[in-house]
VOBANU-529394 format. One record per residue (C-alpha): x, y, z. Coordinates in steps of 0.1 Angstrom, whole numbers, plus 5000, padded with zeros to 4 digits. Layout:
N
((X Y Z))
...
//
This chain:
318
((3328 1849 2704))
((3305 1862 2733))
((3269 1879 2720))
((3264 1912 2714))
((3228 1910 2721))
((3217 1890 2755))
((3179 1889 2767))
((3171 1871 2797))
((3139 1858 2811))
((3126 1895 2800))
((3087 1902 2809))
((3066 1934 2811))
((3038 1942 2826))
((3010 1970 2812))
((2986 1968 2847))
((2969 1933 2844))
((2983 1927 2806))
((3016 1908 2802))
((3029 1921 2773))
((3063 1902 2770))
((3069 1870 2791))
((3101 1853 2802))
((3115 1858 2768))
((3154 1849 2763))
((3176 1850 2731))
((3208 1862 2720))
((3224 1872 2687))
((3260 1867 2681))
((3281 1892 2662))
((3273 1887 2625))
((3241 1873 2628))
((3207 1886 2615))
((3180 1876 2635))
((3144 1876 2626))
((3115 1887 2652))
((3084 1876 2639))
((3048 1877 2655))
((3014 1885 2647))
((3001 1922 2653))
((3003 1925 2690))
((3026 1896 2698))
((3051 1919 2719))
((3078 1925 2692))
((3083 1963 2694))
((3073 1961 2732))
((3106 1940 2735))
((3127 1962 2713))
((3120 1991 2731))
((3127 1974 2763))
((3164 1963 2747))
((3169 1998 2730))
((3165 2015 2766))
((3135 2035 2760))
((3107 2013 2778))
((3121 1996 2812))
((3114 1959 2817))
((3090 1949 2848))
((3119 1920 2857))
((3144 1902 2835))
((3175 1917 2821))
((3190 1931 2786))
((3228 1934 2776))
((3241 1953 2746))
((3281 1942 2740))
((3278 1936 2776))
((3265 1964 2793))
((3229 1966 2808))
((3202 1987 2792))
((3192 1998 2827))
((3222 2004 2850))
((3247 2011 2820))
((3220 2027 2798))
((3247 2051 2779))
((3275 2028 2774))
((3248 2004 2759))
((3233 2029 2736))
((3265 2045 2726))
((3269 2004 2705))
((3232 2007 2696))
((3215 2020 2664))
((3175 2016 2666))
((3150 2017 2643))
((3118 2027 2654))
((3085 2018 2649))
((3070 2043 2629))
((3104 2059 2630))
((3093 2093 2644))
((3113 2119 2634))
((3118 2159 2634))
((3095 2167 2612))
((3106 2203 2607))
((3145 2194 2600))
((3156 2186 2568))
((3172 2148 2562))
((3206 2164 2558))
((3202 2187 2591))
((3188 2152 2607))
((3218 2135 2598))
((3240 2157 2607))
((3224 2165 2643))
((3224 2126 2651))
((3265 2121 2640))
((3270 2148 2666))
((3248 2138 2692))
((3268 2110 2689))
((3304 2124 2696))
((3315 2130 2660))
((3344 2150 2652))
((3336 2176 2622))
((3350 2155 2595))
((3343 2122 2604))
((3305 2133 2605))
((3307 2144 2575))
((3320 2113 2556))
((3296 2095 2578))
((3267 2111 2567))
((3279 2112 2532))
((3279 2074 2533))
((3248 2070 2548))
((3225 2092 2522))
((3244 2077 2491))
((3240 2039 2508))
((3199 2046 2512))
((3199 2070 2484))
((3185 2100 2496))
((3205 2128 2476))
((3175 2139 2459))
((3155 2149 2494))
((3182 2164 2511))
((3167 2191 2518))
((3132 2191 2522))
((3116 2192 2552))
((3113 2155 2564))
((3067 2163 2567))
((3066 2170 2536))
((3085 2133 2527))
((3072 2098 2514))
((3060 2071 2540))
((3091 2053 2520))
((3115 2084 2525))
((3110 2083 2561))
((3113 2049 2562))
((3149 2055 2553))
((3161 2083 2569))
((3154 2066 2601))
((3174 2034 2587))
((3200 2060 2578))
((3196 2081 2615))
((3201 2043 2630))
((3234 2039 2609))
((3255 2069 2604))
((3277 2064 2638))
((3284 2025 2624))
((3274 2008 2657))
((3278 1968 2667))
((3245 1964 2669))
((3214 1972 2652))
((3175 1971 2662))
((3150 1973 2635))
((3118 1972 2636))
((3097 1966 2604))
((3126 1980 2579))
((3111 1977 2551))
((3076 1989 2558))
((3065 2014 2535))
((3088 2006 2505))
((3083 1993 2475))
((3094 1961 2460))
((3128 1977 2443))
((3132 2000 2476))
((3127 1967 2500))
((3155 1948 2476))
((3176 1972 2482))
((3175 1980 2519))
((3179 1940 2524))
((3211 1941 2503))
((3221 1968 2524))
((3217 1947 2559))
((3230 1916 2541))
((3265 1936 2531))
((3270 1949 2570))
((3259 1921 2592))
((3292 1906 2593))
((3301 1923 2619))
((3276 1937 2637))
((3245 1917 2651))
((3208 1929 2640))
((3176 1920 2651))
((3147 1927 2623))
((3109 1923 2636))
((3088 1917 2606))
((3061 1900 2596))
((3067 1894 2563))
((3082 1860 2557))
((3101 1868 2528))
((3122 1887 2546))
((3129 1861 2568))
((3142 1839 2540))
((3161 1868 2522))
((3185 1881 2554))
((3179 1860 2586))
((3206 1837 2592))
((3177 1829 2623))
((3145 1833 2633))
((3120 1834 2666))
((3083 1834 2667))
((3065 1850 2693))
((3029 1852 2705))
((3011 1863 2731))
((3049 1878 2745))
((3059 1841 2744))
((3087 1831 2725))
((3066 1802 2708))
((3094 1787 2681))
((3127 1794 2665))
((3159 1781 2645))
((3174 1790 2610))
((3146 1789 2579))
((3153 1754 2572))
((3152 1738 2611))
((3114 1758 2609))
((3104 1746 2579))
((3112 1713 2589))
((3082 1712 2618))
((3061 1722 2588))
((3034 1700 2587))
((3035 1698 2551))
((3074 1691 2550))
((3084 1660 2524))
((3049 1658 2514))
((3047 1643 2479))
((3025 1666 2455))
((3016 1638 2425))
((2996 1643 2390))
((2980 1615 2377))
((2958 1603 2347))
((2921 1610 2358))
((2910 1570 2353))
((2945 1560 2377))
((2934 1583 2411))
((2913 1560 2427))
((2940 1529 2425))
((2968 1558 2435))
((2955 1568 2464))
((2948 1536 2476))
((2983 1522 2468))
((2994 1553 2488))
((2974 1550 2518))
((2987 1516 2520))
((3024 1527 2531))
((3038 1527 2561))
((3045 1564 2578))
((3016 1583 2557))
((2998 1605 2581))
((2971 1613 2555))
((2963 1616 2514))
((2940 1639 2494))
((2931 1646 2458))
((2916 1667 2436))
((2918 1676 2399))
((2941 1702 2385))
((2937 1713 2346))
((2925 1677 2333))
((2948 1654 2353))
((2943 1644 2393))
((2966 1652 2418))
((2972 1637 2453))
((2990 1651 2477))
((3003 1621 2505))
((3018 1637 2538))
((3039 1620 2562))
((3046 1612 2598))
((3070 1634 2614))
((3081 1649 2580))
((3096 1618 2569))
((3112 1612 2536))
((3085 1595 2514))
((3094 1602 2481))
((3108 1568 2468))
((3080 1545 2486))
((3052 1565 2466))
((3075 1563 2435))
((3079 1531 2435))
((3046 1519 2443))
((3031 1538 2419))
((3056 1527 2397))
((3050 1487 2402))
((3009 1498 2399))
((3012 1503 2369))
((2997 1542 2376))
((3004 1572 2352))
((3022 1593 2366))
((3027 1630 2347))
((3047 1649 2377))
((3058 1638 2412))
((3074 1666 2433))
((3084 1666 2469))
((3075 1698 2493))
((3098 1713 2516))
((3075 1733 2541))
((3060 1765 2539))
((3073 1792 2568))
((3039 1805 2564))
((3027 1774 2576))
((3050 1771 2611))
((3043 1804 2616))
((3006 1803 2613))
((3004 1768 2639))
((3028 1781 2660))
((3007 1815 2670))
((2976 1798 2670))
((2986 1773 2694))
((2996 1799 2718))
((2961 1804 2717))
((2953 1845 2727))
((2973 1876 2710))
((2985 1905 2734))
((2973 1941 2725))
//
């Protein structure tokens, strides 16, 4: 099935500042794609430039296959964006927001109004109907604009930073919300909480300094960990010494350390291009005669990839 969302070889220029460079992706329909970079990276510089409101120096941007730029209404009309900071009418009520966006957006009476409906009871907002949106939470705000972005039901969502602003219970729910519409529909989420890449995102990408720096599903990142099928092992105090050099003397370990952890030692051995290592330490252990209380095998932190990856790009854009 053809994408909904296509970016090609996108860049933007702010005078001598390259704010986004050559960055491609696309997002098929019901997939949930993650945007992740450090403060600066060019996240919301390339959502706005994909949502129609900032135009791109060179490069292109499709929604269900119309250009942002030469087909900016027919593109919209599929689009609901989020914001960042989600600006909104501050004198208007959530209701009278609502209700203005559904008609803005071609809605006959009724259907607006079971539309709206839908979208207050889905982000529960009954009980601040109408007050004026000022006088609202940073978390209230937060979703009105998710509910602004989703009363016409488009194909395609932009998001950026969701979830900022609500609490833990709020956050669950919002990501429960996404997780029950993406199947048909394609959504981009810029974060930069990992979590929320694990929780919703059938993908990521990672970008820094406007460069798209890394990507794949949660799993294919955490496999470039560099931590990835390391073998975490407690040991009796007396045994360390004669562990870790048992250890070190395996093929495809890229490096061991230890320390001591409530009253026992532990080493952690990490190997060679993430290879599995768990039954060689095992074993050797095992025929060394070593005490072994716990052996467990890591599977890669995202924090990790994330953290190498946008440091290697080496400068942040501002």
């Amino acid at each position: 099935m053809a994408s909904l969302i296509e970016v090609e070889n996108l860049r933007k220029r702010f005078g001598s500042i390259v704010a986004v460079d050559d960055v491609s992706f696309s997002v098929a329909p019901g997939e949930v794609l993650g945007f992740l970079g450090p403060n600066g990276a060019g996240k919301s510089t390339t959502m706005r430039i994909i949502a129609g409101s900032l135009a791109a120096t060179s490069g292109s941007a499709r929604i269900c296959g119309h250009d942002v730029r030469s087909d900016s209404l027919a593109a919209r009309a599929c689009l609901g964006y989020l914001p960042e900071g989600s600006p909104l009418y501050a004198d208007m009520t959530p209701e009278g927001l609502l209700d203005f966006v559904a008609g803005v957006r071609g809605m006959e009476a009724g259907q607006r109004r079971r539309r709206v409906a839908e979208v207050i009871d889905r982000l529960e907002l009954a009980e601040v109907l109408h007050r004026p949106i000022d006088t609202l939470s940073k978390g209230f705000k937060r979703r009105l604009g998710l509910a602004q972005a989703l009363v016409h039901d488009p194909k395609v969502l932009i998001l950026d930073e969701p979830t900022d602003g609500l609490d833990p219970n709020q956050k669950q729910s919002v990501r429960r919300l996404i997780g029950e519409i993406a199947p048909d529909k394609a959504i981009i989420i810029s974060t930069h909480l990992l979590e929320e890449v694990d929780s919703i995102c059938h993908r990521a990408i990672i970008i820094a300094a406007g460069r798209v720096v890394g990507g794949g599903t949660p799993e294919e990142l955490r496999r470039v960990a560099t931590n990835h099928n390391a073998v975490r092992v407690r040991v009796a105090v007396a045994s360390v010494t004669r562990a870790v050099e048992l250890v070190r003397g395996l093929p495809r370990i890229a490096g061991v350390v230890h320390g001591e952890e409530e009253g026992v030692s532990v080493l952690v051995a990490t190997p060679e291009g993430g290879a599995f290592i768990a039954d060689e330490v095992a074993a050797i252990l095992r025929g060394g005669s070593i005490d072994v209380r716990s052996l467990d095998v890591e599977t890669g932190r995202l924090d990790d990839v994330f953290h190498r990856l946008t440091r290697e790009a080496g400068r942040h854009v501002v």
